[in-house]
VEXNUVEX-158754 format. One record per residue (C-alpha): residue in one letter; x, y, z. Coordinates in steps of 0.02 Angstrom, whole numbers, padded with zeros to 5 digits, always signed. Layout:
BEGIN
AXYZ ...
***
This chain:
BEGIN
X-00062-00006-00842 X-00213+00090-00880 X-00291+00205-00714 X-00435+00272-00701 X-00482+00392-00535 X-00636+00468-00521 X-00796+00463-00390 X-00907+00314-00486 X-00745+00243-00574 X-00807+00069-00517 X-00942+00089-00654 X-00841+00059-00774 X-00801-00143-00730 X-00963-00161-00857 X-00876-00110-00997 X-00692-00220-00955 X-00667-00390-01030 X-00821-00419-01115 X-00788-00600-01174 X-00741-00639-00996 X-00829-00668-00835 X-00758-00594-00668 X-00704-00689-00526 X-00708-00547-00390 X-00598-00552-00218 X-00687-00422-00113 X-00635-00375+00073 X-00816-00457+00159 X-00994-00498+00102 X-01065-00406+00231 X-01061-00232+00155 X-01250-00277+00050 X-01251-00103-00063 X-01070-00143-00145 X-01109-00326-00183 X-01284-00265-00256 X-01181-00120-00350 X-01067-00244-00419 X-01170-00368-00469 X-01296-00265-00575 X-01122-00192-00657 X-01077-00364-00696 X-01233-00465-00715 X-01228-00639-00802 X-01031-00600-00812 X-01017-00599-00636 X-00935-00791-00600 X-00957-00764-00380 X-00877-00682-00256 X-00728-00740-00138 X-00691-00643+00032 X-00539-00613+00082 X-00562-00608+00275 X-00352-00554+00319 X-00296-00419+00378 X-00128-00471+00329 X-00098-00589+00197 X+00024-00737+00251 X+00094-00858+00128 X+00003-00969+00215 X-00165-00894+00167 X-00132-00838+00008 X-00053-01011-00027 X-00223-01096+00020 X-00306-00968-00068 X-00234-00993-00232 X-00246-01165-00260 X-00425-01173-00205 X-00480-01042-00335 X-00365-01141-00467 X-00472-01299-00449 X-00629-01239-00536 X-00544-01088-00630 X-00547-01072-00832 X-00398-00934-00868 X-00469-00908-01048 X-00635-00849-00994 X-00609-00770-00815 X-00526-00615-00770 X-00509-00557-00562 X-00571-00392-00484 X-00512-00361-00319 X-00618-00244-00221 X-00515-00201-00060 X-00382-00147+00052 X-00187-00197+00042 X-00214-00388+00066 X-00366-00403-00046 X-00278-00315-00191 X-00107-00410-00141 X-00198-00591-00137 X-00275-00565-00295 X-00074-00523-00365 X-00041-00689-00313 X-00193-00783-00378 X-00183-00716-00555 X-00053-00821-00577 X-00082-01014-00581 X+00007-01126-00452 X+00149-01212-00536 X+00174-01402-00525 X+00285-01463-00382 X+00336-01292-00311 X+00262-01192-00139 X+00259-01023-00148 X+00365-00981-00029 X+00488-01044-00157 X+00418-00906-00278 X+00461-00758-00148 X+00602-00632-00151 X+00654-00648-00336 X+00570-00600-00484 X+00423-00697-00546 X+00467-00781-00709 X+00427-00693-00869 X+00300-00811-00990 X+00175-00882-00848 X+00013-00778-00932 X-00054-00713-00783 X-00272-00686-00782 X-00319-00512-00814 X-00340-00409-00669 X-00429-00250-00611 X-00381-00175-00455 X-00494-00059-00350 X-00449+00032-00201 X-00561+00030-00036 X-00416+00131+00048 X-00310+00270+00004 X-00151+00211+00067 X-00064+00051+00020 X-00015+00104-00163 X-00046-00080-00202 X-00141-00041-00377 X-00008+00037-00440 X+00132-00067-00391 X+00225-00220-00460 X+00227-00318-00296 X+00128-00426-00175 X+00176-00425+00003 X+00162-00586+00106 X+00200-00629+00279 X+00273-00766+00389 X+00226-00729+00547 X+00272-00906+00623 X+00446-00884+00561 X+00442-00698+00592 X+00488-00633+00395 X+00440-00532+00263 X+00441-00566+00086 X+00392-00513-00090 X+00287-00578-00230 X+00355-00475-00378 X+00377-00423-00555 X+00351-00339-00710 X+00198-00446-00746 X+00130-00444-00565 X+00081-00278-00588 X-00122-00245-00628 X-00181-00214-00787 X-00330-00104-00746 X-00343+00002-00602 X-00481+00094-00541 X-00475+00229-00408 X-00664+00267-00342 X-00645+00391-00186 X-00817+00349-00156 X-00784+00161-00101 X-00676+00241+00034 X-00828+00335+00118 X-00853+00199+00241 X-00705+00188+00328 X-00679+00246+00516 X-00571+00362+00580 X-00439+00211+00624 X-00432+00149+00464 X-00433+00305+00368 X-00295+00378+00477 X-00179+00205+00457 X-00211+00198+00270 X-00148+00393+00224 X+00009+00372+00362 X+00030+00238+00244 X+00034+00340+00089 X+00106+00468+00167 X+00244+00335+00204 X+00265+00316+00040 X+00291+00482-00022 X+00423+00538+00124 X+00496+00355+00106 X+00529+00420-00097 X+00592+00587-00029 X+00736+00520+00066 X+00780+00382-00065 X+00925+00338-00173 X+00836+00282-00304 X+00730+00457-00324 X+00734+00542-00472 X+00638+00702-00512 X+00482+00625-00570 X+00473+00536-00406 X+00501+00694-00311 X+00363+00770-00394 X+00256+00644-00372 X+00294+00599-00198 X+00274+00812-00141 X+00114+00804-00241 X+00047+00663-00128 X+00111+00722+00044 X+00042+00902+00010 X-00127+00815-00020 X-00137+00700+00118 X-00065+00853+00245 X-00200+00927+00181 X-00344+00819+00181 X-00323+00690+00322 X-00369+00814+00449 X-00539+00871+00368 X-00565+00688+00332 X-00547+00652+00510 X-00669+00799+00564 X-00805+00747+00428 X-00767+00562+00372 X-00903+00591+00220 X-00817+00743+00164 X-00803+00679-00030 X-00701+00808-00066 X-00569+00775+00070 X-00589+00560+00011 X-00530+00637-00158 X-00365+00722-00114 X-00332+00575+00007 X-00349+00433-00162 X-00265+00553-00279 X-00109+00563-00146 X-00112+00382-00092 X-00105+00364-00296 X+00028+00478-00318 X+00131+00412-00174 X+00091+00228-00233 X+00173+00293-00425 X+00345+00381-00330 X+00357+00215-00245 X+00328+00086-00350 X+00490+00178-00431 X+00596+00213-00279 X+00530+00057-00169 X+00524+00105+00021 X+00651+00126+00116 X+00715+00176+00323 X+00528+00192+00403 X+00465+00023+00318 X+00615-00073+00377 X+00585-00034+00562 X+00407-00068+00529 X+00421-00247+00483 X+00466-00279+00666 X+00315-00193+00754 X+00193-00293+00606 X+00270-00452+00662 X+00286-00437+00854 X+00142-00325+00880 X+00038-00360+00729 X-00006-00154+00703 X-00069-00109+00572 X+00055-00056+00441 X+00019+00112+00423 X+00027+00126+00610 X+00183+00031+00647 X+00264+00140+00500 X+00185+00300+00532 X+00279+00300+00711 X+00454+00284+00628 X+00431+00416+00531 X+00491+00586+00650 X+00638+00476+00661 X+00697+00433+00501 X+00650+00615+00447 X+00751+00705+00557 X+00907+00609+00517 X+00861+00629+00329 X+00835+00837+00367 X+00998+00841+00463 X+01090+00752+00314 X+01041+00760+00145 X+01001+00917+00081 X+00913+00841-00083 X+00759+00798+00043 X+00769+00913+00168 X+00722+01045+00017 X+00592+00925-00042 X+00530+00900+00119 X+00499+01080+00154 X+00413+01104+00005 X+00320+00933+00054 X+00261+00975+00228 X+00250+01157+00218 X+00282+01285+00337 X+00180+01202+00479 X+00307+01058+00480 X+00506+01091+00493 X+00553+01008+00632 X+00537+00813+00674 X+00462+00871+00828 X+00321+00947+00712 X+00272+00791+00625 X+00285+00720+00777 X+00150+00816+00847 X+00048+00805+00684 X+00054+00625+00676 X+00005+00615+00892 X-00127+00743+00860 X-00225+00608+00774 X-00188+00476+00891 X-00016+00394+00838 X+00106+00364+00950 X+00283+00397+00895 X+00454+00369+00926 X+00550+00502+00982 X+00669+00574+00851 X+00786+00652+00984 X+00794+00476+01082 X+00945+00416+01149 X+00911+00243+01206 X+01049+00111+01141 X+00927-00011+01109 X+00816+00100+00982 X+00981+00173+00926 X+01034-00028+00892 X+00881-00078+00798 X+00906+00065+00682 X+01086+00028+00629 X+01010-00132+00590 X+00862-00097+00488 X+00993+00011+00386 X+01073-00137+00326 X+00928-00214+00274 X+00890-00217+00099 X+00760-00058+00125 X+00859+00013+00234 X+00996+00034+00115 X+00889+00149-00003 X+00880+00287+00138 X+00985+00445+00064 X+01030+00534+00223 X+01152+00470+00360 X+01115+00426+00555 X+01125+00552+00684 X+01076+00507+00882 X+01002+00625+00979 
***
């Protein structure tokens, strides 16, 4: 996968698949200035644009969305550019490839996706700094009616092109700029306290959370601080690259939950595991508690500090030190789960 991340990076879709035009899956049509932008980059090349109006893609959604795009599609002369958050740039993972005969895609989820299916080319670009999804090789979909998770994934779903602008980020508010780094910053503890770390993960992932520390309060003070947007896409990248190695692990699993019963937004219902799963990680696995220190500095050693961090900007969190059966239940439980068994560390109540 070639990445590019730079302020103006989205320039360069004039200069990608020439012989092609682009099919582009943006996150609304109401923001005038990018569609003009876009549209002078790609001029007779551009084929039209599709919204993606989610804020979660369900299978349901991205099902529909598929095989209308499919009906008037010509693979050999088309390539996608998504333009987005998480579900814009996980819908258009999806779409690349075309629907195959007889089978629903919920029958496609939660194994590999089948080597051989030539998928369209496709250019990812970043609206957020948090999801990692441009750098990843899967597509998350939801079920909320049955109340599941599930993955669209492989080595082919990955993107072939992405492009990292921090600039397309400037218009975010403080909500959604504070969810999408908690999100990255997800990521990189998440690859902290994994099994499947290595030391090019660890790097990575204390890279990204030094950044993001860093950055997300001046972003928060001055949302058009450029400088701040920068730190907060180069650590959502970094974080996205420890991850897509690692996978998630702990946090996410109790996550899924909150997403499904209280539809928060992911960064928020993950961000408020994460004092938990961090102090039983510290407390346990010596591997991450030294990565974590040199992570979160010496402003955060405690649970109770990232805690406070994390409140100070308006999420609520779970207490680490809790001692209620029922919170203590649902985390034996998410342990089990398939990310649950990457965490490193072992459980420790109160």
């Amino acid at each position: 996968m070639q990445i590019i991340i730079d302020s103006g990076a989205i320039s360069e879709i004039k200069d990608l698949y020439l012989d092609r035009r682009a099919l582009v899956l943006i996150y609304s049509l109401d923001n005038q200035p990018l569609l003009e932008k876009v549209s002078g980059l790609l001029g007779a090349r551009l084929l039209r644009f599709v919204a993606i109006n989610e804020s979660l893609p369900s299978i349901e959604y991205v099902s529909a969305m598929r095989n209308q795009i499919w009906k008037s599609l010509n693979p050999d002369k088309t390539f996608i550019l998504a333009i987005g958050g998480g579900t814009v740039l996980d819908t258009a993972k999806v779409v690349r490839f075309s629907p195959p005969i007889g089978i629903e895609l919920d029958e496609e989820l939660d194994e590999p996706v089948k080597s051989g299916r030539n998928p369209i080319p496709l250019v990812l670009c970043p609206t957020t700094s948090g999801t990692g999804s441009e750098v990843s090789n899967t597509a998350t979909l939801w079920n909320f009616s049955g109340g599941s998770k599930h993955s669209f994934f492989g080595p082919d779903v990955v993107g072939d092109i992405a492009l990292i602008d921090p600039e397309l980020t400037m218009t975010l508010g403080p909500i959604e700029t504070r969810n999408a780094a908690i999100d990255a910053l997800s990521h990189a503890l998440e690859s902290i306290w994994n099994k499947n770390r290595n030391d090019e993960t660890l790097r990575l992932a204390i890279e990204a959370a030094r950044l993001i520390i860093n950055a997300l309060p001046i972003v928060l003070t001055d949302l058009k601080s450029l400088k701040g947007r920068e730190k907060l896409s180069i650590g959502s990248l970094r974080a996205g690259q420890a991850m897509s190695v690692t996978q998630t692990s702990l946090a996410h699993a109790l996550s899924y939950e909150d997403t499904l019963s209280l539809r928060l937004p992911h960064g928020e219902a993950v961000g408020r595991w994460l004092p938990v799963v961090y102090h039983n990680a510290l407390s346990s696995d010596r591997t991450a508690a030294r990565a974590l220190s040199k992570a979160l500095g010496s402003s955060i050693t405690s649970a109770k500090e990232l805690a406070l961090w994390l409140e100070s900007m308006g999420l609520r969190t779970v207490n680490p030190y809790q001692s209620d059966p029922t919170i203590q239940n649902r985390i034996t439980q998410a342990l089990s789960s398939t990310r649950g068994q990457t965490f490193s560390g072992e459980l420790h109540f109160g």
